[in-house]
C-alpha positions in Angstrom: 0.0 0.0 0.0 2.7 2.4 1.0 5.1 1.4 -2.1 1.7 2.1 -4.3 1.3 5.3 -2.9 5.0 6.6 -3.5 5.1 5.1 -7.1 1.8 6.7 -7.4 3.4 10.3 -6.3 6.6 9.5 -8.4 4.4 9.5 -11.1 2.6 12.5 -10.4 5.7 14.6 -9.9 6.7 13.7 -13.1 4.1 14.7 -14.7 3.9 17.8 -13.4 7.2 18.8 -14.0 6.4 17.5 -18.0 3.6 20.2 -17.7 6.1 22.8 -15.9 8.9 22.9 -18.2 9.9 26.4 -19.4 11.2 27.4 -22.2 12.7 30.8 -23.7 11.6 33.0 -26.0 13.8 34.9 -27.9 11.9 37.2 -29.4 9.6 37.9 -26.2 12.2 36.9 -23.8 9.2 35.6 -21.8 10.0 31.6 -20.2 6.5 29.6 -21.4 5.0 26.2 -21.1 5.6 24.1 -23.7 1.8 24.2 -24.8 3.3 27.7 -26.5 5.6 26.5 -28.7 5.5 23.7 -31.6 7.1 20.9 -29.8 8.6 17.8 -31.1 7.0 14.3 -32.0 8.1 13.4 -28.7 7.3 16.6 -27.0 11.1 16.8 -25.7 11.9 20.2 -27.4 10.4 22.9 -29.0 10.5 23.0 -33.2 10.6 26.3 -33.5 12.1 28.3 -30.8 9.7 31.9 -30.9 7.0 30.9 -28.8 3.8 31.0 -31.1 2.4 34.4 -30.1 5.3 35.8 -31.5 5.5 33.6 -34.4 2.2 34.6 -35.3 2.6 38.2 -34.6 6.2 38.6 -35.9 6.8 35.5 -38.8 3.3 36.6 -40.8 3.9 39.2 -43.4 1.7 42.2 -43.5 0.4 42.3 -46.4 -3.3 42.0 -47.8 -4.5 38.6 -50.1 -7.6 37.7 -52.0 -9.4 34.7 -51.2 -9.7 32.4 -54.1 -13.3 31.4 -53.2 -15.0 34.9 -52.1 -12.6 37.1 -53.7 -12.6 39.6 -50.8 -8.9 41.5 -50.5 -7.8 40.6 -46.7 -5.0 41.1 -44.1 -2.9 37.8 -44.5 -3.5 37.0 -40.6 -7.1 36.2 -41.7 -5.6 33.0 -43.7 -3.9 29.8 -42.3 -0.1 29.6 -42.2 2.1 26.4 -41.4 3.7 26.7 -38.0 7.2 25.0 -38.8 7.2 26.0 -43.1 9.3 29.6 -44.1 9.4 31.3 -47.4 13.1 32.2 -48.4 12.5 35.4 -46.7 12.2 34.0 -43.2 8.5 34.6 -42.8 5.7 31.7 -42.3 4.3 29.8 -45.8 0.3 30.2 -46.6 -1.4 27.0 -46.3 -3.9 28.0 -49.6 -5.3 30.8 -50.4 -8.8 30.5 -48.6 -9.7 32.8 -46.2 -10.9 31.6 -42.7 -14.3 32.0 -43.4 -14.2 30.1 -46.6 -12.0 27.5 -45.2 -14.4 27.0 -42.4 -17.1 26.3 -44.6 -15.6 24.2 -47.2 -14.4 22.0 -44.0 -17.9 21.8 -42.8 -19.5 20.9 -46.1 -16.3 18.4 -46.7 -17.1 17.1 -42.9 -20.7 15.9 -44.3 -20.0 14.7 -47.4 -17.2 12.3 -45.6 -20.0 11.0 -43.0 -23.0 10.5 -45.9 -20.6 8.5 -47.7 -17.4 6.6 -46.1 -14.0 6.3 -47.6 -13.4 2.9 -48.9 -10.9 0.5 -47.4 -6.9 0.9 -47.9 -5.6 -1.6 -50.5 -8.0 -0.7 -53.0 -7.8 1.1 -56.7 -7.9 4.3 -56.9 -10.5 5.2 -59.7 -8.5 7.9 -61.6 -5.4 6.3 -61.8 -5.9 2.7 -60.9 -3.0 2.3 -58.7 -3.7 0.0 -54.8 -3.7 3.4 -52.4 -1.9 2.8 -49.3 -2.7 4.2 -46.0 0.9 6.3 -45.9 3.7 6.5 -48.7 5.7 4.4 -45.7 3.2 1.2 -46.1 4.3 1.0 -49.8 6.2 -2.2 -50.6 9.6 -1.7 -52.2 8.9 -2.6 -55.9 5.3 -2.2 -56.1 3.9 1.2 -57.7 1.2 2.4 -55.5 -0.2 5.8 -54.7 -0.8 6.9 -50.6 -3.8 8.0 -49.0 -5.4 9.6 -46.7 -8.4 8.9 -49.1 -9.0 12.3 -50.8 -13.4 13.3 -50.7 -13.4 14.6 -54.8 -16.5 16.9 -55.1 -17.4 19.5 -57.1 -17.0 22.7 -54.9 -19.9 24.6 -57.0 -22.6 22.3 -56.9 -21.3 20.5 -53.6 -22.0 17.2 -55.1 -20.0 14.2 -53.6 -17.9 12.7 -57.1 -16.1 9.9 -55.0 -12.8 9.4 -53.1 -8.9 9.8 -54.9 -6.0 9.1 -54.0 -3.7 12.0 -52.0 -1.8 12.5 -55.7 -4.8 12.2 -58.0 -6.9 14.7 -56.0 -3.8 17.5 -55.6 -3.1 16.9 -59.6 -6.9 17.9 -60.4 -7.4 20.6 -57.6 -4.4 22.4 -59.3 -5.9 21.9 -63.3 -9.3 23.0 -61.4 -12.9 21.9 -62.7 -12.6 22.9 -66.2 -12.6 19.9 -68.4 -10.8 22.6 -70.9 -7.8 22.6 -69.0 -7.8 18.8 -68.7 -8.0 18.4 -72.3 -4.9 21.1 -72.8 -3.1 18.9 -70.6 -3.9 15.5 -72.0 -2.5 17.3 -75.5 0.4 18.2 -74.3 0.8 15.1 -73.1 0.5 13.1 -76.2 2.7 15.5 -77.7 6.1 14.9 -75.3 
């Protein structure tokens, strides 16, 4: 009973001190919990050292941006940006060029199409290229040509009308020709001509 008791406030103390680590800011020069910085996998060290109050007040350029989907010219803090991904010039990379807004409700329509119809199983086709899709490029066998997941939810972003699932690399190739079968035809060309 006793021995439980002092392995159970071993553990304890370790944990808390996990929770109490400090860590310096640079930029700040404030010590923080490591809840305010991007830690490692293991949550061992901070990523980035700024503290991410600073990062996002500091590493975000101040500049405006349209939104792709409403058009509307705003601040870039009103779009997403990758915590531990820099431009050359040393300030944080866009995530796409969706506003906040737009992004929230393309998630939400996304989020319902995914529960009225459920990706299919890993170590199938994918239906625009044909190759077995794998749950992460790591589960590939060496030798076999296959394509990585996470299953992609294809729709048209118009219409919101659910097309099917693709593979990670099929649904990024067609996002960036778009929905105009135009540009997929321009492409297939000049395919067929190289």
């Amino acid at each position: 009973m006793v021995r439980a008791l002092l392995v159970k406030h071993w553990l304890s103390d370790t944990f808390a001190e996990k929770q109490l680590k400090l860590y310096n800011c640079p930029v700040c020069n404030c010590q923080k919990a490591s809840n305010h910085f991007v830690m490692s996998s293991c949550g061992n060290f901070p990523l980035i050292s700024v503290c991410n109050n600073c990062s996002d007040f500091h590493y975000i350029e101040k500049i405006d941006c349209t939104c792709s989907i409403c058009k509307r010219k705003l601040p870039s803090t009103y779009f997403q940006h990758y915590r531990t991904r820099f431009k050359k010039n040393g300030m944080r990379l866009r995530v796409n060029t969706n506003c906040k807004d737009c992004s929230k409700k393309e998630s939400s329509i996304v989020s319902k199409l995914k529960r009225e119809n459920p990706a299919p199983q890993y170590l199938t086709p994918c239906p625009q290229c044909g190759k077995i899709c794998y749950e992460k490029v790591e589960d590939i066998p060496e030798g076999i040509v296959g394509t990585n997941g996470p299953w992609q939810c294809d729709h048209d972003h118009k219409t919101k009308e659910f097309r099917g699932y693709l593979c990670k690399r099929c649904n990024t190739g067609t996002g960036l020709i778009g929905d105009n079968i135009e540009y997929f035809q321009t492409a297939l060309k000049n395919k067929k001509i190289k």
